[in-house]
C-alpha positions in Angstrom: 1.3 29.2 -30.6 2.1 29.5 -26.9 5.4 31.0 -25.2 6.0 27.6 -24.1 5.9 26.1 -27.7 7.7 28.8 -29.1 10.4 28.2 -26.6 10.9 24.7 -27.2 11.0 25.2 -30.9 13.8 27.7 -30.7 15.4 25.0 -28.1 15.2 22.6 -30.6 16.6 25.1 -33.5 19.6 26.1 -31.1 20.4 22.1 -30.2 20.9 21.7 -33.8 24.0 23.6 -33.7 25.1 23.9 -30.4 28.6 23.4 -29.9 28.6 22.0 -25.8 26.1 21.3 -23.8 27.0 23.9 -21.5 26.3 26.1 -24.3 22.1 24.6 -24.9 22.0 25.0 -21.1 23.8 28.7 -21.0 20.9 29.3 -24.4 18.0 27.7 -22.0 18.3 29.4 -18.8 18.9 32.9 -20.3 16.0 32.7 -22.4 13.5 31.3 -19.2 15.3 34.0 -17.3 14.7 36.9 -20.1 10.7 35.8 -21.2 9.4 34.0 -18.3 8.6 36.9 -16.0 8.2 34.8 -13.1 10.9 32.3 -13.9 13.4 35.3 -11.4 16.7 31.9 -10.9 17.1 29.7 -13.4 20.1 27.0 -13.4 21.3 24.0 -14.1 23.2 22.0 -11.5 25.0 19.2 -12.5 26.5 15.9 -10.4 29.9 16.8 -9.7 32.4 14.7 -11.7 35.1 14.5 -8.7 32.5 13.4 -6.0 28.8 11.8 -7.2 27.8 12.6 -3.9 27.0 16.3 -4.9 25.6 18.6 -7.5 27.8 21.3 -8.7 26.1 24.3 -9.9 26.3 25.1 -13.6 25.1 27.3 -16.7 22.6 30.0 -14.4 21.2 33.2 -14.3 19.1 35.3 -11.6 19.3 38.1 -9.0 20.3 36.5 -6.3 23.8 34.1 -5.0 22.6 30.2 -5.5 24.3 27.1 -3.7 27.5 26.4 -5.5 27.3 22.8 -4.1 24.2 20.7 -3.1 24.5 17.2 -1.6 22.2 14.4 -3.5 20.6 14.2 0.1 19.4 17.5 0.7 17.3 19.9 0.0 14.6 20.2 -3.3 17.4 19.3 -5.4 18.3 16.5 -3.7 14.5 15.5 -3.3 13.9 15.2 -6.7 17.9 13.7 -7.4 17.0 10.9 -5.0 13.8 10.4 -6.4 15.0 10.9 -9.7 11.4 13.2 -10.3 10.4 16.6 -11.0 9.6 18.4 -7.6 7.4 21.3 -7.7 6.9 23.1 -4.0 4.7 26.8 -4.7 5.2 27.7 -1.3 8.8 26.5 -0.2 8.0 28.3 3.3 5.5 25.2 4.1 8.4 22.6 2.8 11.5 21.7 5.2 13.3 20.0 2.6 13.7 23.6 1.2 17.7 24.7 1.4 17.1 28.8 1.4 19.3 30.4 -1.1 17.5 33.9 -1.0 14.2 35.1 1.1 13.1 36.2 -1.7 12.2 32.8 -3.4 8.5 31.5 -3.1 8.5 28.3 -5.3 10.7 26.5 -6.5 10.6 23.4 -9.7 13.4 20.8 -9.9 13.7 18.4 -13.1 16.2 15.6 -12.9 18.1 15.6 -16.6 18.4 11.6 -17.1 20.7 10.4 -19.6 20.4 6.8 -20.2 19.1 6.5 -16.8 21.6 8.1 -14.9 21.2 11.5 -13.0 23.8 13.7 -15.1 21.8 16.9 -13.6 18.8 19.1 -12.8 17.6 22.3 -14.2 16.3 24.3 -11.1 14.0 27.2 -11.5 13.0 29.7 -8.4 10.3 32.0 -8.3 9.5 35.5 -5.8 5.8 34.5 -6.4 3.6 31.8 -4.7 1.9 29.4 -6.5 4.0 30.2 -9.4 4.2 26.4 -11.3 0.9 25.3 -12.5 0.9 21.5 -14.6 1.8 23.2 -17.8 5.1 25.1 -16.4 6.2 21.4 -15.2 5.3 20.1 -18.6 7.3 22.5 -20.2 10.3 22.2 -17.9 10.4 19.3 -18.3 10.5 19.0 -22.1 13.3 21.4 -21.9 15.3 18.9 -19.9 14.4 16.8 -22.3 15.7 18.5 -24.8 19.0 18.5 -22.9 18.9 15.0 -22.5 18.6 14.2 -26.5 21.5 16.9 -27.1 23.5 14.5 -25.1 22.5 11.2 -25.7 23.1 12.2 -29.7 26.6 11.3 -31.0 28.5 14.4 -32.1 
């Protein structure tokens, strides 16, 4: 089995009895932080409850200070709010929708979490390496928003 199925598997376990949401998401990042060696942020932002117009930073973990708020119409989390699809840059320096949190970061993934077709968040993930997000890392991301998504579209 792969990292990536073995990760999703336990996902799946922990949704089972996962309390919150914020708890799956606190579970997710800090496992993508502590296996994937290039995975250096990983967070969740989530669309602010008091104004839509912004995403609010959530469940994270990393080495460096993120944006504590990020307007739907800016930056790689906005890009792929708006467009309500993954974004994947591997070099951010060649992209000016990128909104620099650290120098250090090189790429950068973004996965819109849709519940019932409505943006409730994105899980964001930065690397220090180039060319870190090949087709299978987006496929996994985004089954682990997925997983996110059926945690709260399920009754409780």
């Amino acid at each position: 089995m792969s990292k990536f199925t073995d990760l999703l598997k336990e996902f799946g376990y922990f949704a089972q009895s996962a309390r919150t949401a914020e708890a799956m998401m606190e579970q997710i990042v800090q496992r993508l932080h502590d296996t994937m060696t290039r995975y250096n942020w990983v967070g969740f932002y989530i669309v602010d409850k008091d104004d839509h117009r912004f995403l609010k930073l959530g469940p994270h973990v990393g080495s460096f200070g993120p944006h504590e708020r990020i307007p739907l119409d800016k930056g790689l989390c906005g890009a792929a709010a708006s467009s309500r699809k993954t974004v994947v840059v591997n070099d951010v320096a060649r992209d000016p929708r990128y909104m620099s949190g650290s120098e250090l970061v090189k790429s950068e993934i973004v996965v819109p979490v849709l519940v019932k077709s409505q943006l409730f968040g994105e899980i964001d993930i930065n690397s220090y390496f180039v060319n870190t997000f090949t087709s299978e890392d987006q496929e996994f991301v985004e089954s682990c928003a997925a997983l996110v998504v059926t945690y709260l579209e399920t009754p409780r």
